[in-house]
Each structure stands twice: as C-alpha cells, then as structure tokens.
C-alpha positions in Angstrom: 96.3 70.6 120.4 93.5 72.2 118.5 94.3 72.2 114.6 94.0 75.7 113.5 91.1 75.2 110.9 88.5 73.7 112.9 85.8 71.3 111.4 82.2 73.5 111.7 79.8 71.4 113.8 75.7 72.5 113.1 73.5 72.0 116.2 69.7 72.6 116.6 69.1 71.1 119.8 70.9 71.0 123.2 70.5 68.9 126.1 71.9 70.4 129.9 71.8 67.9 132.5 71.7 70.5 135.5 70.5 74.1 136.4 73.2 75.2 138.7 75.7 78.2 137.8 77.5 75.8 134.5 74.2 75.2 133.0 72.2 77.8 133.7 74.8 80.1 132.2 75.5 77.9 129.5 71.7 78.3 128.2 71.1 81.8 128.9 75.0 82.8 126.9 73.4 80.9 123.8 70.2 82.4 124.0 70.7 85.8 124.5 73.6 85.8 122.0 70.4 85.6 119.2 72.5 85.5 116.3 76.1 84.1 115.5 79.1 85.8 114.4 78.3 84.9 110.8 74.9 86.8 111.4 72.5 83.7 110.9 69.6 83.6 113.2 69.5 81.0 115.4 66.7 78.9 116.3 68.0 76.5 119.3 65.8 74.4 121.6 67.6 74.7 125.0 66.8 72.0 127.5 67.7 72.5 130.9 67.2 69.5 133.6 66.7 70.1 137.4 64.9 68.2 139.2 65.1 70.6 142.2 64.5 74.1 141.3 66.7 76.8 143.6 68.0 74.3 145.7 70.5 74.8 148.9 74.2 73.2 148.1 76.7 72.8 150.4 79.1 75.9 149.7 80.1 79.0 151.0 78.7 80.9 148.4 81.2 83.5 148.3 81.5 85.2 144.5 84.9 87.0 144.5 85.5 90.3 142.4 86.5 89.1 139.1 82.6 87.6 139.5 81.1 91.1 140.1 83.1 92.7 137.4 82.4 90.3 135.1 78.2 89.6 136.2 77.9 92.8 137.6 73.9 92.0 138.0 75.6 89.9 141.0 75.7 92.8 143.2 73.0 94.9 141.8 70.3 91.9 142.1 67.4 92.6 144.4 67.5 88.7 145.5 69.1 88.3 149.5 73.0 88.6 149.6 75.8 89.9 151.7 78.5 92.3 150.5 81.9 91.6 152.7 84.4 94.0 153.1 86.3 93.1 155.5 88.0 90.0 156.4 90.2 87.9 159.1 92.9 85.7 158.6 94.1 83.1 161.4 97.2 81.0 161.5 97.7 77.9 162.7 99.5 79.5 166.2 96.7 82.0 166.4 98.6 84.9 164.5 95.9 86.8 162.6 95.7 89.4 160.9 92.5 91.8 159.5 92.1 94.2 156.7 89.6 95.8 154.7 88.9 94.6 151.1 90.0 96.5 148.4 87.3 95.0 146.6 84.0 93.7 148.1 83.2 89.8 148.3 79.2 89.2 147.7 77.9 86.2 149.6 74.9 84.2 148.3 72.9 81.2 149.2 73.1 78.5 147.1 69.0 78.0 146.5 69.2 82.1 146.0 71.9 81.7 143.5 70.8 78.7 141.6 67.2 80.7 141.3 68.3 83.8 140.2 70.4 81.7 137.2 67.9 79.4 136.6 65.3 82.3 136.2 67.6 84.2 133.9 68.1 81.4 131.8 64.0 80.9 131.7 63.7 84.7 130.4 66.2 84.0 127.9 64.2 80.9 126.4 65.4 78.3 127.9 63.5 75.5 128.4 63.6 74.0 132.1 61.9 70.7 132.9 61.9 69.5 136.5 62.9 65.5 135.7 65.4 63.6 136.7 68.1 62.4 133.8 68.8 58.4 134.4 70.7 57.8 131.6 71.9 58.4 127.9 73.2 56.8 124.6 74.2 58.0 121.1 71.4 57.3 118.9 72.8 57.6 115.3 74.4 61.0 115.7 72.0 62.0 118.4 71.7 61.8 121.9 68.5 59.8 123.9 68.1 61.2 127.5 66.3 58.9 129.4 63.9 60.8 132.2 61.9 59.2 134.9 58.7 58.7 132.7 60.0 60.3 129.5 63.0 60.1 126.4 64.4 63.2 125.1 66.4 63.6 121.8 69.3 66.0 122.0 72.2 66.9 119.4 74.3 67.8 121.8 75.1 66.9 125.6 75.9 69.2 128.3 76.9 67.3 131.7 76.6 70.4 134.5 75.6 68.1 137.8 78.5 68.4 139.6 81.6 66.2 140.0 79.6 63.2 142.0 77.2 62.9 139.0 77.1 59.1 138.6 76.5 60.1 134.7 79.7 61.2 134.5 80.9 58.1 134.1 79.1 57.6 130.9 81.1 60.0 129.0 84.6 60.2 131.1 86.7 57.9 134.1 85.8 59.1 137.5 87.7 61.5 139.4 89.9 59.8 142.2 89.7 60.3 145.9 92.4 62.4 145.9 90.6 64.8 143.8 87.7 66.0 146.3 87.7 67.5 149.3 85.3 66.9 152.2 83.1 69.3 153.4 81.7 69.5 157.0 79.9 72.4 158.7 76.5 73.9 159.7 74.2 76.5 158.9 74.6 79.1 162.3 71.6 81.3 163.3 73.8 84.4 163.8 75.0 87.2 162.0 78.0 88.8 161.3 79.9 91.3 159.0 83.1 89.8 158.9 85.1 86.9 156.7 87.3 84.6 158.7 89.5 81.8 157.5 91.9 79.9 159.8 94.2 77.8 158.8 96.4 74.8 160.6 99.8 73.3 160.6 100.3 70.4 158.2 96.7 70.2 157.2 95.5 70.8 153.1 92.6 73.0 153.9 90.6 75.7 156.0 88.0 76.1 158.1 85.8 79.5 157.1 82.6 82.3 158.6 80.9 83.4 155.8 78.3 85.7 156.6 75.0 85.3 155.2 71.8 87.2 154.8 70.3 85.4 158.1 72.4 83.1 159.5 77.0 82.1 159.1 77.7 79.6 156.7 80.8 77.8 159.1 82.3 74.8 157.9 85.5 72.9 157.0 87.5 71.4 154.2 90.1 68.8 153.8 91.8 66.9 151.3 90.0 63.4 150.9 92.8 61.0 151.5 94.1 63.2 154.1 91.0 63.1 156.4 88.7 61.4 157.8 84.5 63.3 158.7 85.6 62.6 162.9 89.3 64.8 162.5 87.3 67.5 160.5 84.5 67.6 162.9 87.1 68.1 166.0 89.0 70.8 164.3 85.9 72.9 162.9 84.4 72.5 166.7 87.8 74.3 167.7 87.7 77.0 165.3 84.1 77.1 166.7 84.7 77.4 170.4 87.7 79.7 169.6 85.2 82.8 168.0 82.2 82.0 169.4 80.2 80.6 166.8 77.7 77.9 168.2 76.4 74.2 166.5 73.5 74.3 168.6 70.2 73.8 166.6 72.4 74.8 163.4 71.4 73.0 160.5 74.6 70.3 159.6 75.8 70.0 155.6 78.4 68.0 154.2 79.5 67.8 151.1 82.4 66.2 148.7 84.2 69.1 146.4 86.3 68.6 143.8 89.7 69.8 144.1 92.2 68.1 141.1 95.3 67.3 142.0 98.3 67.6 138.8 97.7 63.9 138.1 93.5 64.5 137.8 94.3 67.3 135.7 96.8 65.7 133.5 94.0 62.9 132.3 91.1 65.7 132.8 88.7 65.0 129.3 86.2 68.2 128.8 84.8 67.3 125.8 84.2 64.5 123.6 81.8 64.0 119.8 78.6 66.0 121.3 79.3 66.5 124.4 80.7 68.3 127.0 81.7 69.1 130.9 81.5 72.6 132.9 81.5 73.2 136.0 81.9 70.9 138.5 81.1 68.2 136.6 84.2 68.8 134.9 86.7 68.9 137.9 86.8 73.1 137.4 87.5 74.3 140.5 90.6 76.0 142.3 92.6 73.1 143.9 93.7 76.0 146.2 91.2 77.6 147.5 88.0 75.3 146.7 86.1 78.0 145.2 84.5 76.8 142.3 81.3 79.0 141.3 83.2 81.6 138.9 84.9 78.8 137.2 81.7 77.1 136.4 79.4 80.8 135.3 82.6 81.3 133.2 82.8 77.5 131.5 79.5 77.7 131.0 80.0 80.9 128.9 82.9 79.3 126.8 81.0 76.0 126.2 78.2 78.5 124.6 80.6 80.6 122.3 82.1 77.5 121.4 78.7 76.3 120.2 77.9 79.5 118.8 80.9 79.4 116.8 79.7 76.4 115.4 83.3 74.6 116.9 82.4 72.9 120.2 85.6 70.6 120.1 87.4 74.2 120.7 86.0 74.5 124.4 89.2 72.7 126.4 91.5 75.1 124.9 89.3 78.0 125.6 89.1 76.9 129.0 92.3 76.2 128.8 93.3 79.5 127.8 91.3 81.1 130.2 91.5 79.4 133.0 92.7 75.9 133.2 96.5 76.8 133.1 96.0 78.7 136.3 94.1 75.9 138.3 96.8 73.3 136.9 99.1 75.5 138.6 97.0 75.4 141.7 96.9 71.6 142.2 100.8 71.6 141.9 101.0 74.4 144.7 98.2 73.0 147.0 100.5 71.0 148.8 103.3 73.0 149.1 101.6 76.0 150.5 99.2 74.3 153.2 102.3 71.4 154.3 105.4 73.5 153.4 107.6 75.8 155.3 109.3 78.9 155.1 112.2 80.3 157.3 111.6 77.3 159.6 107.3 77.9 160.0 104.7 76.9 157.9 103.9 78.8 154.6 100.5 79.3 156.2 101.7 81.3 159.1 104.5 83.0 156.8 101.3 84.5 154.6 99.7 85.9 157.9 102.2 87.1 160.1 104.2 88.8 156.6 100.6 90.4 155.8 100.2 91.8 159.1 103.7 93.7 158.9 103.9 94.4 155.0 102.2 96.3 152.8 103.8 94.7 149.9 102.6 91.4 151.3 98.8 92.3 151.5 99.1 93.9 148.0 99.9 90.4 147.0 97.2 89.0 149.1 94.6 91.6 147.6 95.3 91.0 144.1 95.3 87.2 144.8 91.7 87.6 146.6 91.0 89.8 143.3 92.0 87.1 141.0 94.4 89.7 139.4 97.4 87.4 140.4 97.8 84.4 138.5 99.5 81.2 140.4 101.5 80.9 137.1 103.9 83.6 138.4 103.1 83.2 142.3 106.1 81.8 143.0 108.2 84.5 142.0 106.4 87.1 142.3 105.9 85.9 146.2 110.3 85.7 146.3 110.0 89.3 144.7 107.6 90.3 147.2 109.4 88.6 150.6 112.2 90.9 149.4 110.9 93.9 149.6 109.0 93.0 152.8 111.3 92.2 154.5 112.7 95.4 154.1 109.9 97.2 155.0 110.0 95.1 158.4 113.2 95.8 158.9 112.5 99.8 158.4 109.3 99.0 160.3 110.8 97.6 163.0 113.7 99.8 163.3 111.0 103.0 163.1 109.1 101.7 166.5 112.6 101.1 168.3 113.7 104.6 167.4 110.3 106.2 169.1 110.3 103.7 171.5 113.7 105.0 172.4 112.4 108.6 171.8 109.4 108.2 174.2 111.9 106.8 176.7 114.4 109.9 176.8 111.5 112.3 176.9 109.8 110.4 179.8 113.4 110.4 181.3 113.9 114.4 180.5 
C-alpha cells in the first residue's frame, strides 16, 4: 500500500517505448494538461518511439461505450470506422439470440486507430521518432535508450509495446503461458452490419465478426495452455462455414493477447524507480473478454496524472482503483463462466438462451457490454437477476399457453 504522503518525484524528460493507444495517450494527457495542479508551467520533452507509424495489429478493434463516453472524439473523428448497433450471440448448441444495442459499439482498424492517436499526440508536442528501442540501463538516475544508430537520455521510462515486448523483461519477470491467449483469423473482403460472437462448450474463449469499414475482421481466441493454432483453426473454420463468411484470398493474422490469470495478477509489477507499464505491456487487459484498448487509452491517462502530480510511484493504485480490481475479478471468473455449468448446461448457453427469454437478463447483458456492471458484484447480481428471470419465463411462458389455448377454442368456435 501507497503511504498517504507521497515522496514528490521532478521529471523533465520522458521516454515512451511505443505509439499504440498506452503511449500515445500517455504523451498527449501530459501535454495538453500544460500546467500542473500546483500551477507551474511545465516544460517536458516527450519522446515517443514507433518504429512503424499507424500500423495494422491483430485485434478486433472494437471500442465499447465507456470508450465513446469517455473519448467522445472516437465517434465524431472523420478517420474510417464502423458504428455497431446490433449484435448476435451464439451458443455452443446453436441457441442465439439478437438485440439491438442500447449503446453503439465503434469498430476501428488498428493502423486507423494507432494514426489518429499517434497524430494527436504529435499536435500536442510530442515528439515521435520512427527508431527502434534495443535496449536500456539506468545511467546515474537517468535512463540510456539504446536506438538502432542512436542513445537517448530519459528521466523517466514508459514501456507501451505490448505484452511480447522482449524489453519487458528488463524491468519485470515475463508473463506465463497461461497468461495470453492465442489469436487466429483473417481479414474477409465482405461487409456487414452486424456483431457476432459464438461461443463453445468447455472451451475459454470465442470466435467473433466484427464489421469493418471494407472488409470483417473474423477470428478466434483461446486460452494458451488450453489450445493448440490446428484446434483454433478447425473451430473458427466452423463458425465460418456456419454464417457464411469465406477465408478465401482473406488476409490471415495471428496474434498472442494477454489475458492474466489470478496468479499473473497477484505478482503483476506496474511500476518501479522511473519507470512504468500501460497497456499491454503491463498485462491490462480483461481476462474475460480479451478487450484490451480502453484499458490501455485509460492507463495511459493515469500514468500521466500520476506524473503530473509529480507522484509516479501512485499509478498501480490508481489503476488499481480504477480498474484493476475489476479485471482481477475477471481472471478469477474466466474459467468459471466459459467451463462451468448452470442447471445442468454450460454457463455459456445459460447467458444466451436466459437473454433470449428475459428482459432482466439482457439488462444485465447491456450494462455488462456498457461497462456499467462491475464483475466485482457479477456474481450476485447474476443470482439476483436468474431470480427474477425466471419469473418472467415462467409468466412468459404461461402467457403464450394461455393464447395458445385461446387461439385453439376460437378456431374450435
């Protein structure tokens, strides 16, 4: 625990390995704060490194709503995205069920993304240089960054370049197998309006449509130790051949994402003496769900205030505060919901055939797609919710045998 009086630490210059959504907004949250709390002016030299400016990653893409309310400029850019608002999800037996968002989901490619943050970060004063970071060492109380062809001093480190970053091991152990999850799909020339997910029996993971701009972004993801590329490959083929969606000539990705389980995030280190983690690179994704691009715009933010309150060894419990609780609580209910039952099925099937008959459910299901429910309470909140389901599909139910019955005496009459 953080002791309430923290030690003021001055910094003049920062270092961010990576331009993605963590760094990018990292730079441009300390830049366009211009002056502290404490109203000094502040006169920072930003360095952001990426080697490969607006760059495609293997991802979805999807921003969820807490995103657009909090980056609004997300759906009001002028840059190519989809705006979902209606989804499908698919059992494991092939019960589905479909609704209209309550709340839109925007879709972006990655290059597009990374581009539009890296450019706002630019505006803001940041300094991008396209070189690729090798290494790094404390020099006195300073950092050397070691580039292809050139050494950059730092005061303080900011690792953004994703979990598989083998810098990351400079700083902090490697994540485990057990904390990724592999990635497998393909880039479909097609287009489409709708979200699907479908899930399987006994398997930690999903296979997803996300409709892009030009094309589907279709893939797969499994737990690491779980699965091998061949057993992802066959299942994502059959949630292909089931809608329709065709590999042929489609671009192939594949891609390790990190999903912690309680262990990982038990021994998780954010931060250390100047230096810190976001993003990816700092294992902040949901364990659930795999979606990790909020998590890392919004660490990148805290990093920054943390910095521009002059208290950077604050920025685990910030996240923690924030967020962190709630993915901990992920990684412990991971494997219950995608290999548990309920009532004798699977806890997938449960979610899609009780959303299909109760409105109660799908509230839930909303506010969890909303990021207005917290897992912290999800288990009780979900017992609270089965209960009054289940009396609406027992009302439900008796309500079409009553004009079933109805129909039949008037037919009869």
């Amino acid at each position: 625990m953080l002791s309430s009086a923290l030690e003021r630490v001055e910094v003049r210059s920062i270092a961010i390995i990576g331009g993605g959504p963590a760094g990018s907004m990292t730079a441009e949250r300390l830049l366009r704060a211009g002056i502290s709390r404490n109203r000094r002016k502040r006169d920072w030299h930003v360095m952001v490194f990426e080697e490969r400016r607006g760059w495609e990653k293997p991802c979805g893409g999807g921003l969820p709503a807490k995103a657009l309310v909090r980056y609004p400029f997300l759906l009001e850019a002028s840059e190519p995205h989809t705006v979902i608002r209606e989804a499908e999800f698919i059992a494991g037996g092939g019960e589905a069920v479909r609704f209209n968002l309550r709340m839109p989901i925007v879709i972006y490619s990655r290059s597009v993304l990374n581009n539009l943050l890296l450019q706002r970060a630019e505006s803001s004063g940041a300094q991008i240089i396209a070189d690729h970071i090798r290494s790094f060492c404390r020099d006195g109380r300073r950092w050397k960054l070691q580039g292809r062809n050139h050494a950059y001093p730092a005061d303080f480190l900011v690792l953004a370049g994703g979990a598989r970053s083998p810098l990351r091991s400079f700083l902090a152990p490697r994540f485990q197998s057990g904390d990724f999850m592999l990635t497998y799909g393909y880039y479909v020339p097609a287009s489409d309006s709708l979200l699907r997910i479908q899930f399987f029996a006994n398997f930690e993971g999903y296979a997803w449509a996300f409709p892009r701009t030009d094309h589907l972004s279709v893939g797969i993801c499994g737990n690491l130790n779980e699965n091998g590329m061949a057993a992802l490959r066959e299942r994502l083929h059959s949630f292909m051949k089931n809608f329709g969606y065709s590999a042929e000539a489609a671009p192939v990705f594949s891609h390790l994402l990190p999903a912690l389980g309680s262990e990982g995030w038990n021994k998780l280190e954010l931060s250390g003496e100047g230096w810190a983690m976001s993003g990816d690179a700092g294992g902040l994704v949901d364990p659930l769900t795999g979606e990790g691009i909020y998590f890392a715009m919004r660490s990148g933010e805290l990093l920054a205030e943390s910095l521009l309150d002059d208290t950077p060894q604050s920025y685990p419990a910030r996240i923690w505060r924030e967020f962190g609780r709630r993915l901990a609580m992920g990684a412990r209910l991971a494997p219950r919901f995608y290999h548990g039952d309920f009532l004798g099925r699977p806890s997938t099937t449960r979610l899609v055939e009780f959303c299909s008959r109760s409105p109660a459910f799908m509230n839930l299901l909303q506010e969890l797609l909303e990021g207005k429910q917290s897992y912290t309470n999800l288990p009780r909140r979900a017992y609270q919710t089965f209960a009054k389901g289940a009396f609406q599909m027992v009302v439900g139910a008796a309500s079409r045998k009553l004009l079933a019955l109805n129909d039949l005496m008037r037919a009869r009459a």
